[in-house]
C-alpha positions as a LaTeX table, in Angstrom:
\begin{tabular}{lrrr}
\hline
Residue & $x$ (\AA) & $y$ (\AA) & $z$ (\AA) \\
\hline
Unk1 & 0.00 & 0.00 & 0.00 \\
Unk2 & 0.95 & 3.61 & $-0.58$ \\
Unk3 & 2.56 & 5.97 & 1.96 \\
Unk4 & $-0.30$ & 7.99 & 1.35 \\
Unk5 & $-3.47$ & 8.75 & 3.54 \\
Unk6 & $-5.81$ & 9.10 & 0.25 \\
Unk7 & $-5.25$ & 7.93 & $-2.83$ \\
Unk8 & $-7.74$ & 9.81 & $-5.73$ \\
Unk9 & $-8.25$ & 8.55 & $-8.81$ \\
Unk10 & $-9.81$ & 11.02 & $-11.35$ \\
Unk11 & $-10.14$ & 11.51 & $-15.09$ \\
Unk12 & $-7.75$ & 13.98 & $-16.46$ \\
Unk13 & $-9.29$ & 13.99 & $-19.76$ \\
Unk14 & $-12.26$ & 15.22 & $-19.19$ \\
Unk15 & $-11.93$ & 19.30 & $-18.74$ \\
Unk16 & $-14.37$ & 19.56 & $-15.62$ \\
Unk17 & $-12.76$ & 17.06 & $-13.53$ \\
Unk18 & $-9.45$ & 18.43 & $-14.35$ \\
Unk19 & $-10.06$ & 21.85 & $-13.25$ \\
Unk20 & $-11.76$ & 20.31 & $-9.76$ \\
Unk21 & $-8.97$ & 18.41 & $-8.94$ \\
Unk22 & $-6.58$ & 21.38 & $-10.10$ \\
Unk23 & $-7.98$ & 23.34 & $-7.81$ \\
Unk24 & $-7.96$ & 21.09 & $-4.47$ \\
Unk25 & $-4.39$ & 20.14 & $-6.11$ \\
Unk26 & $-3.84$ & 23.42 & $-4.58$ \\
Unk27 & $-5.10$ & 23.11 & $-1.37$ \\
Unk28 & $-2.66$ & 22.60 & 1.72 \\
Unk29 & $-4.28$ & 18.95 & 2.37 \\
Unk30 & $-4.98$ & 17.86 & 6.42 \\
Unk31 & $-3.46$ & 14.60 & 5.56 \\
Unk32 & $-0.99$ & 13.36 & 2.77 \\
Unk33 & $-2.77$ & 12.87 & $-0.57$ \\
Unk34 & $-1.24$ & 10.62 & $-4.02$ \\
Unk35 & $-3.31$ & 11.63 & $-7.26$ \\
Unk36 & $-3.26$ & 9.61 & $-10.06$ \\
Unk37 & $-4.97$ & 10.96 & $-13.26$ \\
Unk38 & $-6.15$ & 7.62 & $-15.10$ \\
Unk39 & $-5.64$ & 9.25 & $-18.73$ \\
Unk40 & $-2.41$ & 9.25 & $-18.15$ \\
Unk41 & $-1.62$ & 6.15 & $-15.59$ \\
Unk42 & $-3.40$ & 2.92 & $-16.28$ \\
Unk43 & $-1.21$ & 0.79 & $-14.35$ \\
Unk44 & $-2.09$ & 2.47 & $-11.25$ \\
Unk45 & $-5.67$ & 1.04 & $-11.52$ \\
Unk46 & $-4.11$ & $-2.70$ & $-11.89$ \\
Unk47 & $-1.96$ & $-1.59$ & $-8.50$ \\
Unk48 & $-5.74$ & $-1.03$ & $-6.62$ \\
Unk49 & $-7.81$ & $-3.25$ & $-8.27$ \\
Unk50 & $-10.01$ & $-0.64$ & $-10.25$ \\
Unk51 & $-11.07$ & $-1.35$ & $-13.63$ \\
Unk52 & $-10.79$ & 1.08 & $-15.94$ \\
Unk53 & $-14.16$ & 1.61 & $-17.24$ \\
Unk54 & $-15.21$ & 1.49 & $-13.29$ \\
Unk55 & $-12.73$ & 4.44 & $-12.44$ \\
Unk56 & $-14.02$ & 6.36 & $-16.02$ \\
Unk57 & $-17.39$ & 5.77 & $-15.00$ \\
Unk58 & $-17.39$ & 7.23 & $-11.31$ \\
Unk59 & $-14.91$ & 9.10 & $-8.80$ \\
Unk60 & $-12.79$ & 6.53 & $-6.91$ \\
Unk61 & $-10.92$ & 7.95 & $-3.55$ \\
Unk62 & $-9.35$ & 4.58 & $-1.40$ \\
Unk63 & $-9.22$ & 5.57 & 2.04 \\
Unk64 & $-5.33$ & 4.09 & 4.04 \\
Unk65 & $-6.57$ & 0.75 & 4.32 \\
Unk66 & $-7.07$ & 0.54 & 0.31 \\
Unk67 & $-10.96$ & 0.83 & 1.07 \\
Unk68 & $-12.46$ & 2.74 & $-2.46$ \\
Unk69 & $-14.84$ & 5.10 & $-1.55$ \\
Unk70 & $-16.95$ & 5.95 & $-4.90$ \\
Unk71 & $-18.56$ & 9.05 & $-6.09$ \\
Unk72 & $-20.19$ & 11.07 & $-3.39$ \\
Unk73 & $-18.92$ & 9.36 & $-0.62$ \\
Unk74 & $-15.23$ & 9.78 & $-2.16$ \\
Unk75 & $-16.09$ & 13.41 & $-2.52$ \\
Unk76 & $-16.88$ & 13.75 & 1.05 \\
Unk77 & $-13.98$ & 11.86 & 1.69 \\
Unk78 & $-11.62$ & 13.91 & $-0.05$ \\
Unk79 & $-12.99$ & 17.00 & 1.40 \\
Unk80 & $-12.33$ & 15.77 & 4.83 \\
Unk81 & $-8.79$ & 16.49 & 3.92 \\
Unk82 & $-8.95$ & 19.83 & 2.70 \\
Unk83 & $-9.37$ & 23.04 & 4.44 \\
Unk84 & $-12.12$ & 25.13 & 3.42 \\
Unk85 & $-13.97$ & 21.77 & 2.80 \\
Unk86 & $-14.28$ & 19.87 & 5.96 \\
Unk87 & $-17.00$ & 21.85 & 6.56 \\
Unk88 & $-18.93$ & 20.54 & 3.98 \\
Unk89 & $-18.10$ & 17.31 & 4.57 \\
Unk90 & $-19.01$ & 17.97 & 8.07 \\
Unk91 & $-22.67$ & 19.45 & 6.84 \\
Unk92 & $-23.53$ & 16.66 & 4.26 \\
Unk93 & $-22.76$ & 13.81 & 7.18 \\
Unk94 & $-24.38$ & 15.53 & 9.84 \\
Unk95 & $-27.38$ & 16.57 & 7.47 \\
Unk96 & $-27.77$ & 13.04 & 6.02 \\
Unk97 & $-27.08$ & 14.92 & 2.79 \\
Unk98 & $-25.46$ & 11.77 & 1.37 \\
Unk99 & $-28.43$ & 10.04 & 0.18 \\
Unk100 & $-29.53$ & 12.84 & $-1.79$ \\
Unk101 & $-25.85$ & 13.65 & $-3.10$ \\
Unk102 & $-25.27$ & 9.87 & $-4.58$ \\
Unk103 & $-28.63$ & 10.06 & $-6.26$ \\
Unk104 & $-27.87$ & 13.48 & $-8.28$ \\
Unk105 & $-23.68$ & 12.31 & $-8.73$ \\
Unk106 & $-25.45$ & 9.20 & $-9.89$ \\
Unk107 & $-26.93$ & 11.17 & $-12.86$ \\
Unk108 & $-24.19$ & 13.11 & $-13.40$ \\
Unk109 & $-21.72$ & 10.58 & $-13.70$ \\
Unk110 & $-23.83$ & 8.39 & $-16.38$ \\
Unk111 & $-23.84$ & 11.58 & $-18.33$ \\
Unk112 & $-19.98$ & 12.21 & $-17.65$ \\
Unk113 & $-19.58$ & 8.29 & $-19.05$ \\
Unk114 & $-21.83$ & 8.81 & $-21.83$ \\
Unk115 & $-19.92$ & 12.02 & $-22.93$ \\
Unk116 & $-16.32$ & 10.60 & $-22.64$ \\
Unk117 & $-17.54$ & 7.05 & $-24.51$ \\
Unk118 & $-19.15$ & 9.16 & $-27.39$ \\
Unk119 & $-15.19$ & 10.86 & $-27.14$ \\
Unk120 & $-14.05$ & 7.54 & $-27.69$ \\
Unk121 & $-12.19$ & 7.26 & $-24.26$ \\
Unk122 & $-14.32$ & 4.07 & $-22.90$ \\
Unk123 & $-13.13$ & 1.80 & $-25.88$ \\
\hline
\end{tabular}
C-alpha cells in the first residue's frame, strides 16, 4: 500500500474534472494525498484493483486501508482532507445529505460516461 493517507483517482481527460482536482491540487491537504490521473496512468488502476471503465465511470478515492470510496462518498472523503472543505463534509454527514448527493452524482456521472464514450475514451 501507498505511503499515502488518500489515494484519488480522477479523469484527467475530461476538462471539468481536471479543473476540480486542479484546484484542491492546490489546497494545503490535512493529511498526505497521491493523485493519479487515469488518462495518463493505467497501471495504477491494476496496482488497486479498479477497472478502468469502473474508475471512467465514477470518482474513486481509497481511504489508508485501500478501502475505495466511490462518487459522493469519495467526494466527502476527499474533502475531509482539505481546508475550506471539511465543513462541507461535516454538513452533508451531519445533514444526512449523502443520500440525496449519490442520487444526483449518480446522474451526473452516467452523463460524464456517456460524454467521454461518445469521445471515444471508454473503448
Amino acid at each position: 500500500m501507498n505511503p499515502s493517507n488518500l489515494t484519488v483517482l480522477f479523469d484527467g481527460g475530461c476538462p471539468l474534472c481536471s479543473r476540480e482536482i486542479d484546484h484542491y491540487r492546490k489546497l494545503t491537504s490535512l493529511t498526505p494525498i497521491q493523485w493519479f490521473d487515469i488518462t495518463r496512468d493505467e497501471a495504477v488502476l491494476q496496482q488497486f484493483g479498479v477497472k478502468r471503465e469502473d474508475a471512467l465511470a465514477e470518482f474513486h478515492v481509497l481511504d489508508a486501508q485501500g478501502q475505495v470510496h466511490k462518487g459522493a462518498d469519495g467526494f466527502v472523503l476527499l474533502w475531509q482532507a482539505l481546508p475550506y472543505y471539511r465543513w462541507l463534509a461535516g454538513i452533508s454527514k451531519n445533514l444526512h445529505l449523502l443520500p440525496l448527493m449519490r442520487k444526483l452524482y449518480t446522474c451526473f456521472a452516467r452523463w460524464h460516461y456517456r460524454k467521454r464514450c461518445q469521445a471515444g475514451v471508454c473503448g
